[in-house]
DRENNUSE-652492 format. One record per residue (C-alpha): residue in one letter; x negated, y, z; residue number from 1. Coordinates in steps of 0.02 Angstrom, whole numbers, plus 50000, padded with zeros to 5 digits. Layout:
N
+------+-------+-------+-------+------+
: sevo :    xx :    yy :    zz : roza :
+------+-------+-------+-------+------+
:    a :     X :     Y :     Z :  NUM :
...
+------+-------+-------+-------+------+
//
This chain:
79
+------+-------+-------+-------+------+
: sevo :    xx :    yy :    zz : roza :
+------+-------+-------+-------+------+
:    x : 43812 : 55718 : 54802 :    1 :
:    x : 43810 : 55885 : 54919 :    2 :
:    x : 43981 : 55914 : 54867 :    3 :
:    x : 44054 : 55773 : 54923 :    4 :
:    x : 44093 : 55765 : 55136 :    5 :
:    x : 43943 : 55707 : 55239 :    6 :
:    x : 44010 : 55538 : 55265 :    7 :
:    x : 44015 : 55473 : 55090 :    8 :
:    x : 43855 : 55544 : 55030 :    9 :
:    x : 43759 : 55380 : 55108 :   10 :
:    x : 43831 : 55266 : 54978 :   11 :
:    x : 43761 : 55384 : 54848 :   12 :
:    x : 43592 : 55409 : 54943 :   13 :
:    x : 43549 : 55243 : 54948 :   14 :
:    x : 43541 : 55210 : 54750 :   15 :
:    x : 43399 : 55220 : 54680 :   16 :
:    x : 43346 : 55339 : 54569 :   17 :
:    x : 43367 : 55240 : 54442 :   18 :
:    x : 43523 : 55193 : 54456 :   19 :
:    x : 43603 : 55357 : 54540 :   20 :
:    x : 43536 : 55439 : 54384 :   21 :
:    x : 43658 : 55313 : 54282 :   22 :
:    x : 43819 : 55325 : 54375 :   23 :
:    x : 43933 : 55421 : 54257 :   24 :
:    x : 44099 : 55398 : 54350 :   25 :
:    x : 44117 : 55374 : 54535 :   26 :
:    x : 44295 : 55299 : 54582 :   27 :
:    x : 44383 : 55332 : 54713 :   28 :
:    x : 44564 : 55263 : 54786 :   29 :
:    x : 44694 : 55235 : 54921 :   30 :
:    x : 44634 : 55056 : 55039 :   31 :
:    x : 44507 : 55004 : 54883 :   32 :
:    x : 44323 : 55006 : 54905 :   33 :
:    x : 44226 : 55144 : 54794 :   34 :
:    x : 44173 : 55103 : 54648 :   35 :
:    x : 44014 : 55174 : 54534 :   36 :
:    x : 44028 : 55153 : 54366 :   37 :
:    x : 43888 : 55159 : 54239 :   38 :
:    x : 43873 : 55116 : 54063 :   39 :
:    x : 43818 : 54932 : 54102 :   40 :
:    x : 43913 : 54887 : 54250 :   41 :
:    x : 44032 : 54953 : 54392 :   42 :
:    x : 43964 : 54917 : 54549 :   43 :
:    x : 44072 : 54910 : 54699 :   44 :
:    x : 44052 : 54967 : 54862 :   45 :
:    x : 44047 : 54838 : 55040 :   46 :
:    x : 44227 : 54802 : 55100 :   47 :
:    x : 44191 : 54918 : 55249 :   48 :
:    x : 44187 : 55049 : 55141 :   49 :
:    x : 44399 : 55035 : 55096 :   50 :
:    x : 44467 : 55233 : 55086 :   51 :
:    x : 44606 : 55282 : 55195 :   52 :
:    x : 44748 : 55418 : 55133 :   53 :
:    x : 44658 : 55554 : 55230 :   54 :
:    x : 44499 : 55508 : 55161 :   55 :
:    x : 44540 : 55540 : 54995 :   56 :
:    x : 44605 : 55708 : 55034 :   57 :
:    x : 44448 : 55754 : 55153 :   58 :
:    x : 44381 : 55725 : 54978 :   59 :
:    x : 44469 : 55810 : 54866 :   60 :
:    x : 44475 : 55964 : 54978 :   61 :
:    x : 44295 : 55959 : 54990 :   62 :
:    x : 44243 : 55927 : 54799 :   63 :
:    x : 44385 : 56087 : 54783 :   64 :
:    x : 44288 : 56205 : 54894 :   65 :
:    x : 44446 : 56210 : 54994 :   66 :
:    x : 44548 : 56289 : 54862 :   67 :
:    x : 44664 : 56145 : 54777 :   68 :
:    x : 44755 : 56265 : 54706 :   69 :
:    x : 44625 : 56333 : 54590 :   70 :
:    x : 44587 : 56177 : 54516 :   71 :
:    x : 44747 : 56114 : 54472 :   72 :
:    x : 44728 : 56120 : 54297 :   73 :
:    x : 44590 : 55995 : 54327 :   74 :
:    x : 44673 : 55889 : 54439 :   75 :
:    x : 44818 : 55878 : 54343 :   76 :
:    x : 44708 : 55808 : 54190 :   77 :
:    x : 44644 : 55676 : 54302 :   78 :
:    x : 44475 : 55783 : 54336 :   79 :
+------+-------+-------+-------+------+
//
């Protein structure tokens, strides 16, 4: 969750626990609402919560450290 930019980490912050402890897969995507996925369910984030173009790349630049480049491999396996 500290990785991620200071405006998403609420969503995550507000799980419990419980439940932030089962999240295996957290989806994001262009003008869609996040989505947390766990082995029972995939729970969706409130409408308000739609990601914008430069959203998603706040994002990824962040979760990169500011270095895209040295994670392309990653990236370009769909990491």
């Amino acid at each position: 969750v500290n990785t991620l930019p200071h405006w998403l980490q609420p969503i995550l912050l507000n799980l419990s626990p419980e439940r932030a402890a089962a999240v295996q897969e957290i989806r994001i995507r262009s003008n869609a609402p996040i989505q947390l996925v766990t082995k029972e369910t995939i729970l969706t984030a409130a409408p308000e919560f739609l990601l914008t173009q430069h959203q998603l790349e706040d994002i990824l630049f962040t979760l990169c450290g500011g270095s895209i480049y040295a994670h392309e491999a990653e990236i370009a396996q769909g990491f």
